[in-house]
SETIDREN-643927 format. One record per residue (C-alpha): residue in three letters; x, y, z; residue number from 1; chain. Coordinates in Angstrom, 2 decimals. Example, Ala and Ser with C-alpha at 12.3 -4.5 7.8 and 13.67 -1.06 7.14 Angstrom:
REM residues 2
<residu ALA	X 12.30	Y -4.50	Z 7.80	num 1	chaine A> $
<residu SER	X 13.67	Y -1.06	Z 7.14	num 2	chaine A> $
REM end
This chain:
REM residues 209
<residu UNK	X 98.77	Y 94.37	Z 90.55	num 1	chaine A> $
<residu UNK	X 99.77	Y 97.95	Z 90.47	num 2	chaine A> $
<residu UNK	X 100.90	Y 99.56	Z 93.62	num 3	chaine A> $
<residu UNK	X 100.61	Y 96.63	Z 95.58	num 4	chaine A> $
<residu UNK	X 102.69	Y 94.16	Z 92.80	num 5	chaine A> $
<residu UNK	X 105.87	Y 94.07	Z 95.02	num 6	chaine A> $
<residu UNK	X 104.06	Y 92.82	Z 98.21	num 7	chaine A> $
<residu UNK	X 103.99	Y 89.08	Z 96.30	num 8	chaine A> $
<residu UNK	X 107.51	Y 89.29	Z 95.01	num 9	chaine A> $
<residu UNK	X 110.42	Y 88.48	Z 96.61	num 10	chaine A> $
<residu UNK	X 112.97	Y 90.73	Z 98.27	num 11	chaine A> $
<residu UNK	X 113.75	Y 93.46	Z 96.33	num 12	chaine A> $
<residu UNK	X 117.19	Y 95.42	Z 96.16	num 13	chaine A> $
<residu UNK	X 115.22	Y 98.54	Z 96.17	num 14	chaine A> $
<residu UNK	X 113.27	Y 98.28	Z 99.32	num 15	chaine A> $
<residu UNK	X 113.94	Y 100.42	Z 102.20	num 16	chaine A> $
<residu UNK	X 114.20	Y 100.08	Z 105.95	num 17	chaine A> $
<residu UNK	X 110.57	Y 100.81	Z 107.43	num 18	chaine A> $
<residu UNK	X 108.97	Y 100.05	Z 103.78	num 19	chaine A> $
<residu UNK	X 106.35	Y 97.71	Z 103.17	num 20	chaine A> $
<residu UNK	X 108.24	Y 94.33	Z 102.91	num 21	chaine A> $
<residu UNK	X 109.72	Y 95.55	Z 106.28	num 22	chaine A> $
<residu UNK	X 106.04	Y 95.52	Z 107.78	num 23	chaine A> $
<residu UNK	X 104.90	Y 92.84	Z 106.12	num 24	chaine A> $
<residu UNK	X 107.91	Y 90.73	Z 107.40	num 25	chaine A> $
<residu UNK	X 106.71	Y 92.43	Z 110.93	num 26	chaine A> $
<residu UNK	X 103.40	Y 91.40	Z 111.17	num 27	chaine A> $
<residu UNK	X 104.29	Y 87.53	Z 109.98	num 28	chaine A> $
<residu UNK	X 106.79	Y 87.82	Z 112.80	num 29	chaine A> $
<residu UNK	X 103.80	Y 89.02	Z 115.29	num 30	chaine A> $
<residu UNK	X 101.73	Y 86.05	Z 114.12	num 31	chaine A> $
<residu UNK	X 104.59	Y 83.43	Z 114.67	num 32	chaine A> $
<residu UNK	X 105.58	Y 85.06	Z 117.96	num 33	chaine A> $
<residu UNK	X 101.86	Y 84.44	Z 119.39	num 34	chaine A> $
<residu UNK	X 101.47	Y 81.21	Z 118.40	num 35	chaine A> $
<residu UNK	X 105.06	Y 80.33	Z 119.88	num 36	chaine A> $
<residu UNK	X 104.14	Y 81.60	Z 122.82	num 37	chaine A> $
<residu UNK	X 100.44	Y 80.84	Z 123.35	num 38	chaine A> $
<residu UNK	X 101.57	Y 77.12	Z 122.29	num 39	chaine A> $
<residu UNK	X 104.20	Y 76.34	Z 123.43	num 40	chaine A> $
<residu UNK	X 106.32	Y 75.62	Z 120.36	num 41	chaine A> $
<residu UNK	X 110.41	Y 75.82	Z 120.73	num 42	chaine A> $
<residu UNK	X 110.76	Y 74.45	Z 116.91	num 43	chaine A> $
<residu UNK	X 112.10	Y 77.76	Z 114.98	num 44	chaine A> $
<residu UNK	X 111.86	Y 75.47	Z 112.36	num 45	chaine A> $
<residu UNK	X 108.21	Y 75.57	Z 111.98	num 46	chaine A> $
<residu UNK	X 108.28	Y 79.20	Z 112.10	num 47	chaine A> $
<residu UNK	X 110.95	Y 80.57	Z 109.58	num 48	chaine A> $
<residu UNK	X 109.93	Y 84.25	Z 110.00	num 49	chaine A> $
<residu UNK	X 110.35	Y 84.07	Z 113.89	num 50	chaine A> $
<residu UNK	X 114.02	Y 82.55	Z 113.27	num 51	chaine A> $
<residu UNK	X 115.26	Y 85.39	Z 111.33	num 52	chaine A> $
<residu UNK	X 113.72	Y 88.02	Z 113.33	num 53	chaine A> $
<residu UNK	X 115.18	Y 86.08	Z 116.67	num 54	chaine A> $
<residu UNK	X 118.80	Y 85.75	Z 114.86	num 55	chaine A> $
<residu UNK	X 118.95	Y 88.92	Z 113.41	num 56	chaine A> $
<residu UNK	X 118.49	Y 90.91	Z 116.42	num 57	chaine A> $
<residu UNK	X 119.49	Y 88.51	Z 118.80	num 58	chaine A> $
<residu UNK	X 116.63	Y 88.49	Z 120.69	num 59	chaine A> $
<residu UNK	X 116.98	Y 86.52	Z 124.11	num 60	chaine A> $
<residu UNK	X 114.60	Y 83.86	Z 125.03	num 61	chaine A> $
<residu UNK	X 112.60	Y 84.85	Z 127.98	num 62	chaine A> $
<residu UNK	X 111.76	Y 82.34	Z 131.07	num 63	chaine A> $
<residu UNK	X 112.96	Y 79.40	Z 128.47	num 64	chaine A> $
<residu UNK	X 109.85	Y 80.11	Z 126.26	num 65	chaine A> $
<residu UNK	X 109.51	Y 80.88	Z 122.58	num 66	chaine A> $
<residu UNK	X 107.36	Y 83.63	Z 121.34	num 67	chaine A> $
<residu UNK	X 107.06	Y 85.85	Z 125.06	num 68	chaine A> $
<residu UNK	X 110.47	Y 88.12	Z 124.43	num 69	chaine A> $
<residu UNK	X 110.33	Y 88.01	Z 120.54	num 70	chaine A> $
<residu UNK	X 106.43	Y 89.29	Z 120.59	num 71	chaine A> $
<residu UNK	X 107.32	Y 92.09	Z 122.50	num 72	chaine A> $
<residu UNK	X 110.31	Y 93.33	Z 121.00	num 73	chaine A> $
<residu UNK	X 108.14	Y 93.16	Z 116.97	num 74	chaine A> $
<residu UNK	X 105.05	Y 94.63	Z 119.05	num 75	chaine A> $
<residu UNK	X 107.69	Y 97.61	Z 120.07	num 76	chaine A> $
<residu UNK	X 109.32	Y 97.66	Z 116.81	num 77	chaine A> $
<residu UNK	X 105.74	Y 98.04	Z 114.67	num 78	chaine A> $
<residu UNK	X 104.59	Y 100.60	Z 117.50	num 79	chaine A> $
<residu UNK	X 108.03	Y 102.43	Z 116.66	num 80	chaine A> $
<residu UNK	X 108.04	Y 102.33	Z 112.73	num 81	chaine A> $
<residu UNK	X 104.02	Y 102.29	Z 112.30	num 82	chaine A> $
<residu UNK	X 102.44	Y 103.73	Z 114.79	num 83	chaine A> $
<residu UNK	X 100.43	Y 100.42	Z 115.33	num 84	chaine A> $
<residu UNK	X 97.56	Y 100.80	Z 117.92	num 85	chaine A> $
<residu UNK	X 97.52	Y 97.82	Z 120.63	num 86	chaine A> $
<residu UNK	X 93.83	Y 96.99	Z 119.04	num 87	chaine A> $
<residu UNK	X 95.59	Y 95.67	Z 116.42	num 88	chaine A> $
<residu UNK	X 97.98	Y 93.16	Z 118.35	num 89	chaine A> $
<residu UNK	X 95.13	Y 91.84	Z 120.48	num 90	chaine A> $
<residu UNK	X 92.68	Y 91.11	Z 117.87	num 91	chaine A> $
<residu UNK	X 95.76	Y 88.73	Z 116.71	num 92	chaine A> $
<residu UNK	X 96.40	Y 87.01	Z 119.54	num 93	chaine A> $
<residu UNK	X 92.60	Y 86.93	Z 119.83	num 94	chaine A> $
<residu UNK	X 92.33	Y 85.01	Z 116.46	num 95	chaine A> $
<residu UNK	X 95.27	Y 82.85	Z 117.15	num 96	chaine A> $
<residu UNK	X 93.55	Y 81.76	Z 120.88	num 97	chaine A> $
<residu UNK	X 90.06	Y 81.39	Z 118.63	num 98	chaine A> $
<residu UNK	X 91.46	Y 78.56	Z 115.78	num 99	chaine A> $
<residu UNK	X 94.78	Y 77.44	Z 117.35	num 100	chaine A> $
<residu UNK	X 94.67	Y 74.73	Z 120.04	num 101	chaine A> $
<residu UNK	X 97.25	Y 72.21	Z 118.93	num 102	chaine A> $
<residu UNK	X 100.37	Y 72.53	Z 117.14	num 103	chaine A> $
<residu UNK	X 98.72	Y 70.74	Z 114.04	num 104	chaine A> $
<residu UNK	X 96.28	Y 73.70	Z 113.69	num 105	chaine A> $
<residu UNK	X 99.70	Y 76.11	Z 113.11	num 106	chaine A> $
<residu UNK	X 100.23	Y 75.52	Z 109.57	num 107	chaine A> $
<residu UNK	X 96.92	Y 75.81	Z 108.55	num 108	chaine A> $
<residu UNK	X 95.73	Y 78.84	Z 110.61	num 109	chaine A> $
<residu UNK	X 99.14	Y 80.43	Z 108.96	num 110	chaine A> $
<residu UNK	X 98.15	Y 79.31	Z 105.09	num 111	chaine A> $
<residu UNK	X 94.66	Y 80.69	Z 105.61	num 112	chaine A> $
<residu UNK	X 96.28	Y 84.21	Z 107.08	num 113	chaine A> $
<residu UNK	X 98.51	Y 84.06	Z 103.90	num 114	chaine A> $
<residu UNK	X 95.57	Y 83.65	Z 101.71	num 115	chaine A> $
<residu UNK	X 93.31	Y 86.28	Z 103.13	num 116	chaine A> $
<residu UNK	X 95.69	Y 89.07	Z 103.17	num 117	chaine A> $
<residu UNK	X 96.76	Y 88.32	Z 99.43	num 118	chaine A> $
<residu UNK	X 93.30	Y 88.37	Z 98.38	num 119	chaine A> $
<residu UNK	X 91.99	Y 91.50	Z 100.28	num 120	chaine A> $
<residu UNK	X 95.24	Y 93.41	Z 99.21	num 121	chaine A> $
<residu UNK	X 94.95	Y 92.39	Z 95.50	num 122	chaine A> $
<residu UNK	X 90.95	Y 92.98	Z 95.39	num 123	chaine A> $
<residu UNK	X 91.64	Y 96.37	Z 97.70	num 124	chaine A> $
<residu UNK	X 94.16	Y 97.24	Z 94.70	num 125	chaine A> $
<residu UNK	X 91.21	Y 96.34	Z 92.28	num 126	chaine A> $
<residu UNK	X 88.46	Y 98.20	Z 93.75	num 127	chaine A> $
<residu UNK	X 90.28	Y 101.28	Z 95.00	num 128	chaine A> $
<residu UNK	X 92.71	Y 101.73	Z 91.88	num 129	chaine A> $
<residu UNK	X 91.71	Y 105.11	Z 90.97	num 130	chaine A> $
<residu UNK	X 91.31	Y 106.74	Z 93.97	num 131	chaine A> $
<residu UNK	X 94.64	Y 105.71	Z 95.26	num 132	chaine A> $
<residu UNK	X 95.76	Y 108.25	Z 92.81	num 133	chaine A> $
<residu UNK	X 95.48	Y 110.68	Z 95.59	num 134	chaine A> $
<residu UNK	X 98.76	Y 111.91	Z 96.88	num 135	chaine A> $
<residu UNK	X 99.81	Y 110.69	Z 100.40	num 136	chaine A> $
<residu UNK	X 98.85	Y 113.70	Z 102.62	num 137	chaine A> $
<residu UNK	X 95.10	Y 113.48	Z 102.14	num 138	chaine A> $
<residu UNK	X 95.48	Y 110.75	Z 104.91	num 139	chaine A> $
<residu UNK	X 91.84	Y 111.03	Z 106.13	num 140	chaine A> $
<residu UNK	X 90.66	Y 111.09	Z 102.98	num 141	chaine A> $
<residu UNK	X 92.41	Y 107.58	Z 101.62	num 142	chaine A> $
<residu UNK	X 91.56	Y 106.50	Z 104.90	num 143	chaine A> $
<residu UNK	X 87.91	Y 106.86	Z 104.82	num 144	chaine A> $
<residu UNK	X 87.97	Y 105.02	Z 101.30	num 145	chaine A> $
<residu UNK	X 89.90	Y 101.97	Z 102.48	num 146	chaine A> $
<residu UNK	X 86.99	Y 101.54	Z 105.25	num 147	chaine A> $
<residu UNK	X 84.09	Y 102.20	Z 103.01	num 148	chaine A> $
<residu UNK	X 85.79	Y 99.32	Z 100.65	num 149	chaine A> $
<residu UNK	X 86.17	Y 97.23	Z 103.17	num 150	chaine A> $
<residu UNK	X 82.50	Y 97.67	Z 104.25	num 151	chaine A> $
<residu UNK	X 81.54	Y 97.01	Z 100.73	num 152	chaine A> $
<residu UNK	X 83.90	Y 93.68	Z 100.73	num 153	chaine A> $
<residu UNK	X 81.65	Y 92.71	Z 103.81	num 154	chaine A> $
<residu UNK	X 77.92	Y 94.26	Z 103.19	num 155	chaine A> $
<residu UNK	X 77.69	Y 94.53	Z 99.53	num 156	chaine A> $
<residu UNK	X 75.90	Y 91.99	Z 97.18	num 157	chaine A> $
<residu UNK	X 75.54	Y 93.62	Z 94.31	num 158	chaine A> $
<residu UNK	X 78.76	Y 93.44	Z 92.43	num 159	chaine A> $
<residu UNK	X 78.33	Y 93.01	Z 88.27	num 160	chaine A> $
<residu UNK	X 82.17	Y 91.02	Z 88.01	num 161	chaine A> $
<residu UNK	X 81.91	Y 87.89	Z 88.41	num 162	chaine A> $
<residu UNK	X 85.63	Y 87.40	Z 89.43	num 163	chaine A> $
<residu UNK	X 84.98	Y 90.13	Z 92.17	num 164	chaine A> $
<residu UNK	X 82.26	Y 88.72	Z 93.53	num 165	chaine A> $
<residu UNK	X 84.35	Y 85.06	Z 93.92	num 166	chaine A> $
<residu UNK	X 86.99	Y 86.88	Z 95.91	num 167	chaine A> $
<residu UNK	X 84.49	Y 88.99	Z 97.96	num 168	chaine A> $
<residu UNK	X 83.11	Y 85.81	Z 98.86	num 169	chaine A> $
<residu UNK	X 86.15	Y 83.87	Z 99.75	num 170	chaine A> $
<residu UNK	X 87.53	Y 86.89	Z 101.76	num 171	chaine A> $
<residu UNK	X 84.25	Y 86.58	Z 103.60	num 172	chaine A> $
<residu UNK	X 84.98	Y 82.73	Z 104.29	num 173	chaine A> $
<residu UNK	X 88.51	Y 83.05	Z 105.49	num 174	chaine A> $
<residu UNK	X 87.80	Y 85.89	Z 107.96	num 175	chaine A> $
<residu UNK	X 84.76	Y 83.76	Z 109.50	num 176	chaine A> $
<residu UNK	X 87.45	Y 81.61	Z 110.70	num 177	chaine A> $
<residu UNK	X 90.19	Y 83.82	Z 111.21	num 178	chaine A> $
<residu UNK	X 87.71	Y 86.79	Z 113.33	num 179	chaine A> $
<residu UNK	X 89.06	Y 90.24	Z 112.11	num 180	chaine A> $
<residu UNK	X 87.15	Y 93.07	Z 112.65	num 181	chaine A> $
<residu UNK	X 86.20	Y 95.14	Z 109.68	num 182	chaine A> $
<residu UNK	X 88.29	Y 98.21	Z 111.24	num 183	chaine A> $
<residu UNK	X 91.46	Y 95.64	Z 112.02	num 184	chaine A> $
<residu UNK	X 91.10	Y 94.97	Z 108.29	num 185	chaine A> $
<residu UNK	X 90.88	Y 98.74	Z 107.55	num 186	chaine A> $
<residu UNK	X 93.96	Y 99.30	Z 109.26	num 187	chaine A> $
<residu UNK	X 96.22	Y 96.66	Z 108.09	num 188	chaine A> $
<residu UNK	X 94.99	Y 98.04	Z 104.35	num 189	chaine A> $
<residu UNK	X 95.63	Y 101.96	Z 104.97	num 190	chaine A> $
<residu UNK	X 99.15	Y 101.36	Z 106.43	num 191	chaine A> $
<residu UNK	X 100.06	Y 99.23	Z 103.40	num 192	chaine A> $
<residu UNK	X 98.25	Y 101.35	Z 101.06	num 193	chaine A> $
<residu UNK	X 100.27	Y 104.23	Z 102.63	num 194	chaine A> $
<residu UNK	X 103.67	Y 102.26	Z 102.33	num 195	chaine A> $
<residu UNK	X 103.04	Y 100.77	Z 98.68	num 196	chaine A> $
<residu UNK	X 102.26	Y 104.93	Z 97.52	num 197	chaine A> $
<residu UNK	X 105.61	Y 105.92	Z 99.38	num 198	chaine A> $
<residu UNK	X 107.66	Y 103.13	Z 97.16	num 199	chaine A> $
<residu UNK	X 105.61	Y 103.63	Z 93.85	num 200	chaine A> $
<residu UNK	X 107.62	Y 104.93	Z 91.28	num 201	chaine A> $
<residu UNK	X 105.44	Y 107.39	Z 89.98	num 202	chaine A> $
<residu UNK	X 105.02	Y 109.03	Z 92.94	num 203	chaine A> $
<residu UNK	X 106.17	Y 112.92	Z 93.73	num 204	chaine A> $
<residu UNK	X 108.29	Y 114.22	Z 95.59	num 205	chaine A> $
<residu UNK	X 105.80	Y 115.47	Z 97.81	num 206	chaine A> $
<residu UNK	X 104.09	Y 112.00	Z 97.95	num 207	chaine A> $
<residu UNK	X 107.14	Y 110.14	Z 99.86	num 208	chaine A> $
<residu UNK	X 106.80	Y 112.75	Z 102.35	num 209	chaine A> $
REM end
């Protein structure tokens, strides 16, 4: 799994405020904020991310509704730490409007999300391994890779591994039902491509930068 190996483990002593678990954790929080809000659900218990992030900060409930005050205060928070564009919340709640229309479609919608991002992030980590070599402050550069990959993971037909191919093509199933554009994808990859190189051991000094 390389780089990307502590993104499926659990928390780890050595992770740091504003680090990839801490975005990760962000985004999931994002996701369970919109569909709170968009449906109407007051059971934290459905949505164990949300809870934490709610008790933790003590985030008040706004007009007696789930999901409004807690969205906005992770939207801030990810705009804050990350530098995340507002294209990137809307195509969310866009995809959470698109396959959620009754509380019954929650778990699913989130199970699918789950499965998607492990499998782009683990065939990203496959198909990019040696060029993620490159240390962190030829941005543009890593940048330009992740969205060529990702075009690939969409456009390209061609590849000889079999296993490769499978994932390419279940990537391509989930997001037909989830609705992600190929540059949402490109930037949910880069930042935790970014954060992963800034926590990898054998990085430089001048890496974690």
């Amino acid at each position: 799994m390389g780089i990307f190996s502590k993104l499926f483990k659990s928390k780890n002593s050595t992770a740091k405020v504003g680090g990839m678990e801490d975005y990760m954790t962000l985004v999931r929080v994002y996701f369970q904020a919109s569909l709170a809000a968009n449906l109407g659900i007051n059971n934290l218990a459905m949505l164990p991310d949300l809870r934490m992030f709610k008790s933790t900060l003590h985030v008040p409930t706004v007009n007696n509704k789930l999901g409004i005050g807690e969205r906005n205060q992770c939207k801030k928070m990810l705009k804050e730490l990350y530098h995340t564009d507002d294209t990137f919340f809307k195509e969310i709640d866009q995809s959470i409007r698109k396959n959620c229309h009754k509380i019954q479609d929650v778990q699913t919608y989130l199970i699918q999300f789950q499965g998607f991002t492990q499998d782009v992030m683990m065939l990203m980590g496959n198909l990019m391994k040696f060029k993620l070599r490159l240390p962190s402050f030829f941005k543009r550069a890593i940048y330009s890779m992740t969205e060529k990959t990702v075009s690939d993971v969409f456009n390209k037909n061609d590849y000889t591994d079999a296993g490769v191919m499978k994932t390419v093509l279940t990537i391509r199933q989930y997001n037909k039902r989830l609705g992600f554009s190929q540059k949402w994808i490109t930037d949910f990859v880069y930042q935790v491509v970014m954060l992963a190189k800034k926590e990898s051991p054998n990085n430089t000094d001048e890496d974690k930068k």
